[in-house]
BAKEVEX-390049 format. One line per field, with one value per residue: residue number from 1; residue in three letters; chain; x, y, z of N, C-alpha, C in turn. Coordinates in pm, whole numbers. Example, Ala and Ser with C-alpha at 12.3 -4.5 7.8 and 13.67 -1.06 7.14 Angstrom:
! residues 2
i: (1,2)
aa: (ALA,SER)
ch: (A,A)
n.east: (1319,1285)
n.north: (-569,-225)
n.up: (780,708)
ca.east: (1230,1367)
ca.north: (-450,-106)
ca.up: (780,714)
c.east: (1320,1290)
c.north: (-330,3)
c.up: (780,787)
This chain:
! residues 178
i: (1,2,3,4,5,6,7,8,9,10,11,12,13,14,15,16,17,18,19,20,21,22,23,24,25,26,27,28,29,30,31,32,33,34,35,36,37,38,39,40,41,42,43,44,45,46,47,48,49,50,51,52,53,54,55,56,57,58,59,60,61,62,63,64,65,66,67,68,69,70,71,72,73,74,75,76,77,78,79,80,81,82,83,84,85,86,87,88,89,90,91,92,93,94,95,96,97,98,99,100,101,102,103,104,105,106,107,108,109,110,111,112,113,114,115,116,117,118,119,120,121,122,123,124,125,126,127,128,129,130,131,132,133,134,135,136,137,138,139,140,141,142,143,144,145,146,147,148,149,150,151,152,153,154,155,156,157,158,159,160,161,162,163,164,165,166,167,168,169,170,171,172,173,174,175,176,177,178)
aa: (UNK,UNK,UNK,UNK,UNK,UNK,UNK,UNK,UNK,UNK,UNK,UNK,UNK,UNK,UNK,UNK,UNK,UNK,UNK,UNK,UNK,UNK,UNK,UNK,UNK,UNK,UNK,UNK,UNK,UNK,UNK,UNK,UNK,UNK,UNK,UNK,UNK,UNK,UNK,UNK,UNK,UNK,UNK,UNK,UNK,UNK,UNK,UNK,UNK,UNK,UNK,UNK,UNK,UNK,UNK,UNK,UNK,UNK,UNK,UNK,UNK,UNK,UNK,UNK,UNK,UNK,UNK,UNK,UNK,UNK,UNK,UNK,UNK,UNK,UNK,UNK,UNK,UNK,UNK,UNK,UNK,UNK,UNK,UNK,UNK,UNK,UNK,UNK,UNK,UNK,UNK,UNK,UNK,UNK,UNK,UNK,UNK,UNK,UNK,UNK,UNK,UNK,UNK,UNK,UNK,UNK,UNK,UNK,UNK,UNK,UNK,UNK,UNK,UNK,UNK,UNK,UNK,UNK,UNK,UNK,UNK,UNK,UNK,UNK,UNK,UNK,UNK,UNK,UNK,UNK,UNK,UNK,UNK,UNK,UNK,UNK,UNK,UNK,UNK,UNK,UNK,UNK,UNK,UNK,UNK,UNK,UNK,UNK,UNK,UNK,UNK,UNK,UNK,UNK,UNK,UNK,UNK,UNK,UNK,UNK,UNK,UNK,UNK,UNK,UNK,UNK,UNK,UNK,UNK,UNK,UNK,UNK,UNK,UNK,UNK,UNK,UNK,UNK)
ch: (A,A,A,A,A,A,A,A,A,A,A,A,A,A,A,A,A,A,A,A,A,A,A,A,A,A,A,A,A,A,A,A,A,A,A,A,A,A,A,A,A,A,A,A,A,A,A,A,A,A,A,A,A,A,A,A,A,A,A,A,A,A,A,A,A,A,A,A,A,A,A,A,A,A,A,A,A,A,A,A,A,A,A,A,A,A,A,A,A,A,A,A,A,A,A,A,A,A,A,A,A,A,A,A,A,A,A,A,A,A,A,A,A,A,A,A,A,A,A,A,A,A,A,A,A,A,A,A,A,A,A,A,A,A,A,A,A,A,A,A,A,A,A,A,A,A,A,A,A,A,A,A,A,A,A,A,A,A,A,A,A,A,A,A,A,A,A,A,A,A,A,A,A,A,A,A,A,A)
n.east: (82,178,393,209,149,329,428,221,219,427,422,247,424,625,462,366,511,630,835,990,1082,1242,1362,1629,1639,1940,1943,1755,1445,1303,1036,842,524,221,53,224,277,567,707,875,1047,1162,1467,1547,1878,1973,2236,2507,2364,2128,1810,1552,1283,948,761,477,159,-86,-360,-306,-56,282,391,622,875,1096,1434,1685,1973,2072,2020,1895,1889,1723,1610,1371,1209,934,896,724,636,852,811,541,609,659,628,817,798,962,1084,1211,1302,1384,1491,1444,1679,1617,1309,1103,833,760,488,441,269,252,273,104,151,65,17,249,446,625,951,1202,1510,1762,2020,2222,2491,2385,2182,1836,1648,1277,1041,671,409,17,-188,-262,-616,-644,-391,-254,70,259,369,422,638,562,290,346,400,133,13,195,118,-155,-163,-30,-141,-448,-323,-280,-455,-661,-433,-489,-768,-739,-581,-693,-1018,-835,-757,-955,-1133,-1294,-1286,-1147,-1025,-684,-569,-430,-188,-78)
n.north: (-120,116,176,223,441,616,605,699,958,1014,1049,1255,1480,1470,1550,1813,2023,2183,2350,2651,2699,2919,2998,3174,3275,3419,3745,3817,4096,4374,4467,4719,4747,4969,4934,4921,4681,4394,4281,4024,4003,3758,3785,3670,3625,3719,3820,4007,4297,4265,4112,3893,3904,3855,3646,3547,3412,3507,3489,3378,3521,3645,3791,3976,4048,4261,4372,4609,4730,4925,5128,4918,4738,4427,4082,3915,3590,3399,3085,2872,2845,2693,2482,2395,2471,2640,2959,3177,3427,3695,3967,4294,4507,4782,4848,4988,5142,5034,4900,4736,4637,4378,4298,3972,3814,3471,3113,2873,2510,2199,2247,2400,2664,2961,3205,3308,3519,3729,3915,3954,3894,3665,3415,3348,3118,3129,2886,2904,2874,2841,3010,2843,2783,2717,2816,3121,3285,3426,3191,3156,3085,3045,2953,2713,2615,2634,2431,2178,2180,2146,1914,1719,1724,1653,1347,1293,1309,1100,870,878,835,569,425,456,340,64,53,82,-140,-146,-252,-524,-640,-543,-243,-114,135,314)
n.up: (0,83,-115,-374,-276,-259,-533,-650,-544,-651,-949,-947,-893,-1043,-1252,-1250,-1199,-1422,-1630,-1755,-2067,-2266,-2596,-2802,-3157,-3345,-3380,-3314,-3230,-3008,-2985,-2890,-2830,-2897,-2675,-2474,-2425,-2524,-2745,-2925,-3191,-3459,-3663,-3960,-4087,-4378,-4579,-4481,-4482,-4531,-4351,-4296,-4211,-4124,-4333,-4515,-4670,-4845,-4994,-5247,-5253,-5120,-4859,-4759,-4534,-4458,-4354,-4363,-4416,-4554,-4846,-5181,-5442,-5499,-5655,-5634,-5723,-5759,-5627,-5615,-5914,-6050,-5964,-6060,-6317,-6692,-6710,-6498,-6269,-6248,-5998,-5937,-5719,-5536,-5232,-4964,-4677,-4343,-4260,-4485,-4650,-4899,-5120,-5345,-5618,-5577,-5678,-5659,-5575,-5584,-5279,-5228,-5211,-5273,-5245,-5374,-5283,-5373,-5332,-5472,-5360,-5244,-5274,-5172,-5008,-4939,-4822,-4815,-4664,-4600,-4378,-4083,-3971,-3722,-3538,-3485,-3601,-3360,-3199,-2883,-2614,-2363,-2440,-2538,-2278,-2154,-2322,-2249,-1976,-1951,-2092,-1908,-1667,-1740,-1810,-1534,-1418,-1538,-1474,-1180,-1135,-1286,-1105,-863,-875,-845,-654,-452,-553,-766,-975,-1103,-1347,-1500,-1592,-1900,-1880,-2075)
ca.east: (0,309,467,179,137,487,421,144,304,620,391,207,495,671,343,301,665,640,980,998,1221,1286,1513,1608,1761,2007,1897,1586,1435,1237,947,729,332,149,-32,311,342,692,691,1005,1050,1285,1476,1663,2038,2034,2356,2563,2280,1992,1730,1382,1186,873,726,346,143,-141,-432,-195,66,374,384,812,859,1276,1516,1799,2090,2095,1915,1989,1813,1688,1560,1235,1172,850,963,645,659,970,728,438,676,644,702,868,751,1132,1079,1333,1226,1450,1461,1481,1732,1498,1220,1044,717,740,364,449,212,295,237,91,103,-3,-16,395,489,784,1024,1364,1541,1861,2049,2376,2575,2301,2026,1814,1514,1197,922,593,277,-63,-206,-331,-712,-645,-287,-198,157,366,326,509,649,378,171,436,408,0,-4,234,82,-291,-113,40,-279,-522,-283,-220,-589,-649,-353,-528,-867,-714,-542,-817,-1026,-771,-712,-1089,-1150,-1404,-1216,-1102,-919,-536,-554,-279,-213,-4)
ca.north: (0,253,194,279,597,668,597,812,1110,1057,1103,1435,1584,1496,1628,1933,2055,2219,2413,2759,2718,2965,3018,3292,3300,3536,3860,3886,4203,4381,4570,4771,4807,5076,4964,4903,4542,4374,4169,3969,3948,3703,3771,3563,3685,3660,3812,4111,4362,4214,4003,3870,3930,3813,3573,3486,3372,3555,3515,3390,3656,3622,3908,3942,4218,4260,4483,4639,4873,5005,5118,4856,4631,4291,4057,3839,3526,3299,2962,2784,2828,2617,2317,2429,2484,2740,3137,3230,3572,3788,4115,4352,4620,4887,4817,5138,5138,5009,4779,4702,4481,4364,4175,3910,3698,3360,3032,2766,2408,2093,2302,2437,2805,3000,3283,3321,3645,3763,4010,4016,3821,3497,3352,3291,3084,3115,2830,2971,2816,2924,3013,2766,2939,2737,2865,3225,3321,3386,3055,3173,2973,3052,2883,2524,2597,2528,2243,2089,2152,2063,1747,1665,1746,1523,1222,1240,1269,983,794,858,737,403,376,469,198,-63,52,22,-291,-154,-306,-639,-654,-484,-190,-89,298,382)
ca.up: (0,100,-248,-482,-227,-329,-707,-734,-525,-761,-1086,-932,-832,-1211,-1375,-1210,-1239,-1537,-1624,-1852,-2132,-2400,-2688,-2884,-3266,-3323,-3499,-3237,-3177,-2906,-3038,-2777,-2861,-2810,-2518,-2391,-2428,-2576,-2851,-2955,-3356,-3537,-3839,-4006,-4155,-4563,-4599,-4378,-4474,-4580,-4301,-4305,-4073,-4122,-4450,-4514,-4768,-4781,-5075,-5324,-5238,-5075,-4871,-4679,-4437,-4493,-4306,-4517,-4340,-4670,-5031,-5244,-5576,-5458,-5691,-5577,-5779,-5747,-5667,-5694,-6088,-6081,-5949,-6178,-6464,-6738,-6717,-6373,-6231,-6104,-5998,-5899,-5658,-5459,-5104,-4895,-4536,-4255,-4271,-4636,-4676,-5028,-5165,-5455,-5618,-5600,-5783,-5581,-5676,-5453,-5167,-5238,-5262,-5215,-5322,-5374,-5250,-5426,-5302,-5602,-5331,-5136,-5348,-5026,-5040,-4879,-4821,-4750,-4620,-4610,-4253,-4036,-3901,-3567,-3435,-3531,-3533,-3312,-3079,-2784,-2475,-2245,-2501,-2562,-2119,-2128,-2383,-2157,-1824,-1997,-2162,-1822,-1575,-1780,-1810,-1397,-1381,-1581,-1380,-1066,-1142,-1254,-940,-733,-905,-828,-501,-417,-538,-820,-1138,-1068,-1451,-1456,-1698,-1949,-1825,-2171)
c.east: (86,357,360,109,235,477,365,178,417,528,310,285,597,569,330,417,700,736,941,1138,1159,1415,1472,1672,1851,1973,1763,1595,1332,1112,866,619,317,78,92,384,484,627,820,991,1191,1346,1547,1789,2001,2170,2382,2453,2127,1924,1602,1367,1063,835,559,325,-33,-256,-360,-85,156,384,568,799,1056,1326,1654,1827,2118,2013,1977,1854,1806,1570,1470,1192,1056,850,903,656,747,881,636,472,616,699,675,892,883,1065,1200,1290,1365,1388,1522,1570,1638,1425,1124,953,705,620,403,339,255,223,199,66,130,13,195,384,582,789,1157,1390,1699,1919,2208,2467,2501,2186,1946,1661,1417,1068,818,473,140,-106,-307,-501,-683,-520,-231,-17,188,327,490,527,552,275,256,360,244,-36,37,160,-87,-297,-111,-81,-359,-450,-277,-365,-634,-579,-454,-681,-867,-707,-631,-925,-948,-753,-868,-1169,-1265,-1388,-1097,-964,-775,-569,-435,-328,-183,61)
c.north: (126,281,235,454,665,717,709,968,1183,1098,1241,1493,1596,1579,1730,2013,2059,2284,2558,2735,2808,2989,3115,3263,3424,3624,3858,4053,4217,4462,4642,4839,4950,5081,4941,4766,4510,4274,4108,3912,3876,3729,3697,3711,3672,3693,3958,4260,4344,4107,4010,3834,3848,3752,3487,3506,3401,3572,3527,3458,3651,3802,3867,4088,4199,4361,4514,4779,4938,5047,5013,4775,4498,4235,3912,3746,3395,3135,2882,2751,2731,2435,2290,2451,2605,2860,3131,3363,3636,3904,4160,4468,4659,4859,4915,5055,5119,4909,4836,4641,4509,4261,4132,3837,3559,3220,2917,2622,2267,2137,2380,2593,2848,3116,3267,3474,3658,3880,4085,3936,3729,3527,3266,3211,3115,3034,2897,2903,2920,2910,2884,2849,2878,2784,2994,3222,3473,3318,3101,3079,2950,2958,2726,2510,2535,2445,2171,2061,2103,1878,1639,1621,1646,1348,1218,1240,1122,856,774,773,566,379,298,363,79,-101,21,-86,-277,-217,-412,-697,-559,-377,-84,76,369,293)
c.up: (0,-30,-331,-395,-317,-450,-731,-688,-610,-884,-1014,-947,-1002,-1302,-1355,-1191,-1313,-1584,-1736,-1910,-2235,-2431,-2761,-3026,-3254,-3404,-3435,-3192,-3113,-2963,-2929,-2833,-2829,-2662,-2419,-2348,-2531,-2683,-2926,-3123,-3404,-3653,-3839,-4122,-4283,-4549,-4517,-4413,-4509,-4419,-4339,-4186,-4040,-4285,-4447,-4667,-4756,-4967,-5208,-5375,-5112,-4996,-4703,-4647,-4406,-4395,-4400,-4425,-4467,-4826,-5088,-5364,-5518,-5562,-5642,-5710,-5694,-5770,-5691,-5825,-6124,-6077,-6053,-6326,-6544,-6695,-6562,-6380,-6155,-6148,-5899,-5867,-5557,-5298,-5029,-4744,-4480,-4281,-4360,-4624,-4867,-5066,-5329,-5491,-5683,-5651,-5666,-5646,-5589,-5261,-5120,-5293,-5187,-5318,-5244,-5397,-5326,-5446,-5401,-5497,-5275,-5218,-5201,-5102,-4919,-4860,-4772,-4747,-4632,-4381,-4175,-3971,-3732,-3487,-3568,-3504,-3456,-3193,-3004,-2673,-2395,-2344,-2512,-2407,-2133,-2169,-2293,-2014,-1816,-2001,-1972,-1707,-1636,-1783,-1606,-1366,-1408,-1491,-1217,-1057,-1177,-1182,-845,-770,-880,-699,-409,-430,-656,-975,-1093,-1207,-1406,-1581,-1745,-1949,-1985,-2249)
């Protein structure tokens, strides 16, 4: 009787001892709202002046929100077309110092779209999806933290009502927990 006390104190106390992890890429930035809240944006590096920032796919349009320490010519090719074959859509648009949102329209073809960024020195690619409607981005930690501690809480619930059936004598079979 002492040992499945034990047991089941040892799985509460694992389930409910949830930990905070985050990670950062490098090239994060801090943004501060208007109402005063933070907001942590990722870019990604293309090459020593060029990042991306943000990349959606948005009503068959590629729409890339860039940063650029400098003016410069960047050419934007539609990489779907390459899957779909035929005439591939490049455009070549002036990208001002600061942060750019450039809208392309892109080629979609079994559920594949993309562009390719080309800055005269990194042909970068970009895969792009369409939006899921049930998880917006940006899926932050706090949000991995309540899957887990949801995930975790229902299975020790679960656990305990077996138990407690076995331990009462009301389910005479053995049942497989997992």
């Amino acid at each position: 009787m002492t040992s499945r006390v034990v047991v089941v104190g040892a799985l509460l106390l694992v389930s409910m001892s949830v930990g905070t992890v985050a990670a950062q890429e490098s090239g994060s930035t801090i943004q501060v709202e208007a109402d005063g809240s933070e907001r942590v944006e990722t870019c990604e590096v293309i090459d020593s002046q060029t990042s991306l920032c943000d990349a959606e796919l948005e009503n068959g349009s590629a729409v890339l929100t860039l940063q650029s320490d400098t003016n410069q010519r960047i050419t934007f090719t539609d990489a779907g077309a390459f899957v779909a074959g035929g005439v591939v859509d490049t455009q070549t648009r002036t990208v001002t110092e600061g942060r750019s949102e450039i809208v392309m329209p892109v080629t979609q073809h079994n559920g594949f779209a993309g562009v390719s960024i080309s800055t005269g020195d990194v042909l970068y690619a970009v895969p792009l999806e369409s939006q899921s409607s049930m998880l917006k981005p940006p899926i932050t930690s706090s949000d991995v933290q309540a899957g887990a501690a949801g995930g975790a809480t229902s299975v020790s619930v679960c656990v305990l009502f077996i138990t407690w059936r076995a331990v009462t004598g009301r389910d005479d079979s053995p049942e497989r927990v997992a």
